[in-house]
N, C-alpha and C positions, 0 to 999 in steps of 0.2 A: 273095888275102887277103880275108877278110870283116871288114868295120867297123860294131861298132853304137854310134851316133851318139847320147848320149840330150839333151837341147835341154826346158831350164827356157823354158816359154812367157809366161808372165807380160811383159806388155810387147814390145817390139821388139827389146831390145839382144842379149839370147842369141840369138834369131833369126838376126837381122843376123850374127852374125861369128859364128856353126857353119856360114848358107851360105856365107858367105867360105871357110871350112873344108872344108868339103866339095868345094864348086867347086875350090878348090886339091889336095887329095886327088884328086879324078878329072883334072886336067891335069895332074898328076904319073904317075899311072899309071891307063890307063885299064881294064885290067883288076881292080882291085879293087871291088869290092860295097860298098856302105854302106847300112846300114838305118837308120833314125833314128826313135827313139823321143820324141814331144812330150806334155810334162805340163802342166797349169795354164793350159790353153787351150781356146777351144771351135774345135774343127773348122772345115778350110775349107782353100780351094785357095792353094798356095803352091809356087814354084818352087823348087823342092829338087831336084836332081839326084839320087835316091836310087830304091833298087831295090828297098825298099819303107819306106811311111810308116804307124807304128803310133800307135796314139792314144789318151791314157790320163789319166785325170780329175788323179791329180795332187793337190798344196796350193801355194797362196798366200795373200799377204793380201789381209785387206780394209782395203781404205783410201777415208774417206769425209773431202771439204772439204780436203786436205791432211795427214791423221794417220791412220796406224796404226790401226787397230779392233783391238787385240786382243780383246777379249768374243767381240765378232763370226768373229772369223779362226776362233777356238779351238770356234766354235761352227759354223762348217760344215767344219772339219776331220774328213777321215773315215779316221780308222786301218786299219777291217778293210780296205777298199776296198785301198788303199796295199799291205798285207800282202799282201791278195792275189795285187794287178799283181805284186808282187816276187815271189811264190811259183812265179808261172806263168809269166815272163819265161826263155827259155830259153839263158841266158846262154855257156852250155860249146860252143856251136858256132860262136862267135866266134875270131878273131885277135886282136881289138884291139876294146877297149872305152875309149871317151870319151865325155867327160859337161860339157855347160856348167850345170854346179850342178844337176843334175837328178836325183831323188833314185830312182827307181825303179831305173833302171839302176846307179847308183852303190853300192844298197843290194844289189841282185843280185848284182851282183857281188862286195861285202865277204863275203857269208854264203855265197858257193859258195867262198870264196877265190882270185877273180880278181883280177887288178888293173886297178884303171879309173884311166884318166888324166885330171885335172880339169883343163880350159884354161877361165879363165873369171875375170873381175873380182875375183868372189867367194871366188877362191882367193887372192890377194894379201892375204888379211885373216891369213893364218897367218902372215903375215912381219911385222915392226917398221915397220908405216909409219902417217901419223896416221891415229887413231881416235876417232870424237868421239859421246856417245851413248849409249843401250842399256841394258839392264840385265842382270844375272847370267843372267837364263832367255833374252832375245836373246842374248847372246853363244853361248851354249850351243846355239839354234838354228841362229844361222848357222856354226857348226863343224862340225854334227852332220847337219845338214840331208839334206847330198849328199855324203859324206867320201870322198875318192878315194884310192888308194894312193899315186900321183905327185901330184904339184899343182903347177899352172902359173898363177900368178897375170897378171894384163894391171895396167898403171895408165900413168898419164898420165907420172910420174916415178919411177924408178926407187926414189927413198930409198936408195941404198944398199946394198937386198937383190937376192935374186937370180930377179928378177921381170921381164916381158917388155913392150913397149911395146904398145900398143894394137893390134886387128887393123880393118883400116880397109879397106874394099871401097868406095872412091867417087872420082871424078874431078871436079876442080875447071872449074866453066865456065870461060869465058873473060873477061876484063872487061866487056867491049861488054854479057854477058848480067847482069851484077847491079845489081840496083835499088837504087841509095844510102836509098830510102822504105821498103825492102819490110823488113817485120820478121815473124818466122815464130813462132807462139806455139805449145806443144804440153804443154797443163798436163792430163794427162788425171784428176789426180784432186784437181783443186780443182773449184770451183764455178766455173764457166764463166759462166755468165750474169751474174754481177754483176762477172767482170772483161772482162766484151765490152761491158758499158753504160759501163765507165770508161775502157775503150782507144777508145771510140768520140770520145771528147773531143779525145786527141790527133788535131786532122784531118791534120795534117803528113806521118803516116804510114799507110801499110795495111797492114793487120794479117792476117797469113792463119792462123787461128784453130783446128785439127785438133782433134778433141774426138769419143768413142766416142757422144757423146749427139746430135752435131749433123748437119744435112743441107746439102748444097752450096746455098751465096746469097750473094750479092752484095749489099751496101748500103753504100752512097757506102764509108768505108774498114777498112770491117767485112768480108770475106771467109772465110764460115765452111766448114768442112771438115769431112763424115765422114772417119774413119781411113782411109787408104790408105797403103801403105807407096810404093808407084810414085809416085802424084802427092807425095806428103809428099818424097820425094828430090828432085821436078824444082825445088817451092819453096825448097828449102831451098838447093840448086845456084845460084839467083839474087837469095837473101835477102844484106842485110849484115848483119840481127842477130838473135837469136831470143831469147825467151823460156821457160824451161822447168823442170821440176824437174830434181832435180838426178843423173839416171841416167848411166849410164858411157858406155854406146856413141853417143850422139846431142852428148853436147857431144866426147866426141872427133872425132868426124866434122868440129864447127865446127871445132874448135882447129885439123884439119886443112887447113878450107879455107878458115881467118883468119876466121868469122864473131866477134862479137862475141856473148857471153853475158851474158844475166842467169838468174840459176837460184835458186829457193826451192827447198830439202829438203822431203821430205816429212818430217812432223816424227813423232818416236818412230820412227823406220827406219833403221836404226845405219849401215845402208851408204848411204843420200845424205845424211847429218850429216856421215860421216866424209869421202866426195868433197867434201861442202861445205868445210872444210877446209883439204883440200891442196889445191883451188884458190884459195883464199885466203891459201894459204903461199906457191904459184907465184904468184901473182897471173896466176891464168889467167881469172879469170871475174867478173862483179861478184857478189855473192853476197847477197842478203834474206831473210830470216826472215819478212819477211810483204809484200805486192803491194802497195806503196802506189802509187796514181796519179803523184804529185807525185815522187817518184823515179823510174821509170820515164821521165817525162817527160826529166829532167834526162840520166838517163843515155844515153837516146838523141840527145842532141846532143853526145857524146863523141866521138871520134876515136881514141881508143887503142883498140889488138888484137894480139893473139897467135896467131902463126903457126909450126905447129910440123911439120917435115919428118920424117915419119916412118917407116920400113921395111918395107920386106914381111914382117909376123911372120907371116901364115899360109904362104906360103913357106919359110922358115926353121924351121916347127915342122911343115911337110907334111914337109920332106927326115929330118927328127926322127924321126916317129913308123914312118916306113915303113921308115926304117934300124933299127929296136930300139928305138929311144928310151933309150939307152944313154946317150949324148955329158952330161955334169953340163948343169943348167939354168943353171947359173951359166957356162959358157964362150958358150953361146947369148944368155943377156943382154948378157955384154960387150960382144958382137960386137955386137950389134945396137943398143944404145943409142950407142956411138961414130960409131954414122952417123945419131944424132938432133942436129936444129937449132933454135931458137927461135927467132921473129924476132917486133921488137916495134916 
């Protein structure tokens, strides 16, 4: 069987849980092929299990200080480019086409009359679950964006529809390894430097600061980080609390391994308003609309967290796709949310 894998680049989270995805996919059968197509990302070496890696410009937003740029977005948006990749994509010599919201493969495939199957956060928007945000022309993007024939939505809680629990690739240390101080911040599109001069006050804690602008230093409890996804897992494995907007696959990870969240949305971005939210209906997360010092402060001498045991869905959606992908989505979510647990 041949698999082409298409992986919306923008950020870490589609990353994160397509290689869960795949990894799962090749220890299920090792004779299957996956190729994987990444969009909205600049080039570079990543551990992908894959039998070949295709690389292709893609759209995203632009987001400057915490907000949306639309002017901006709409203005290095490049259509032919897009048409192209989709034109020349040569989709008919696949088995199986999946897409975590990524719009070339997904458009390939609509206009040859393939069916792509969308596993990915940003598919749980088609179901009944809260939505907070947006306007008539965002809604329409994010429908329209990457439209899959199947759609396999991820969230934190069910709501009721028939949508699948997080896909989680990580192992919790051990107690001995976490730092009751250590607090892990990763706001990559706010303005970092005016909230490193204000985290620098609380001295009670260290701050381990990951930001695409910053380079590796240390100063008294300031510890700043370029991006790395390896070193950003070992901190985060030994953090109690983090700081961060408010994307899908990084606070599930926390909820995972009981860290403690505070999370700002990026604002005009319909899907972290809408995560904003339903963590705030769960009461999963502490949730701000803007960084203030004096809050952050307070919260970090909380005690309360949320810990939530949760399934092997890339397992359960590997036995899926390689049987047919036949079986309703909805007998697979039952199944697998009845062995989800909370603990508070």
């Amino acid at each position: 069987m041949r698999i082409l894998y298409g992986i919306q680049g923008t950020g870490n989270g589609h990353l994160t849980r397509s290689i869960a995805m795949i990894e799962s996919i090749n220890r299920y059968d090792s004779d299957v092929e996956v190729d994987v197509l990444i969009s909205g990302r600049q080039r570079e070496d990543l551990a992908i299990e894959a039998n070949e890696i295709i690389w292709r410009e893609g759209a995203t937003f632009v987001i400057k200080n915490g907000n949306v740029q639309l002017a901006s977005t709409l203005l290095n948006f490049r259509p032919m480019t897009i048409i192209k990749d989709v034109g020349r994509l040569k989709v008919d010599r696949y088995d199986l086409i999946i897409s975590d919201y990524e719009p070339i493969v997904t458009w390939a495939a609509e206009i040859r009359r393939k069916k792509a199957i969308g596993i990915g956060h940003q598919y749980a928007f088609y179901y009944d679950i809260p939505v907070q945000g947006g306007n008539f022309f965002s809604k329409k993007v994010m429908k329209y964006f990457a439209p899959a024939g199947k759609k396999v939505g991820l969230h934190w809680h069910h709501f009721n529809q028939p949508i699948l629990p997080p896909i989680i690739d990580i192992k919790p240390a051990s107690e001995s390894e976490i730092l009751e101080n250590k607090v892990v911040v990763y706001l990559p599109f706010e303005d970092i430097e005016e909230l490193t001069t204000s985290l620098r006050k609380i001295k009670d804690y260290d701050f381990y600061i990951y930001h695409p602008k910053l380079q590796n230093t240390d100063q008294g409890n300031i510890h700043k980080r370029t991006t790395s996804r390896l070193r950003f897992k070992e901190d985060l494995l030994s953090s109690k609390s983090v700081i961060c907007n408010t994307g899908f696959e990084l606070i599930s990870e926390c909820l995972t391994l009981g860290i403690r969240v505070l999370t700002k949305p990026v604002g005009k971005q319909i899907e972290q308003e809408s995560n904003a939210v339903a963590l705030s209906k769960m009461a999963y997360a502490k949730v701000v609309n803007k960084l203030v010092i004096a809050e952050i402060r307070n919260w970090l001498k909380g005690d309360d967290f949320v810990k939530i045991s949760y399934p092997n869905t890339q397992e359960s959606l590997t036995q899926w796709l390689l049987s047919g992908a036949n079986q309703p989505v909805e007998e697979i979510a039952d199944k697998l949310w009845a062995g989800v647990r909370v603990y508070r």
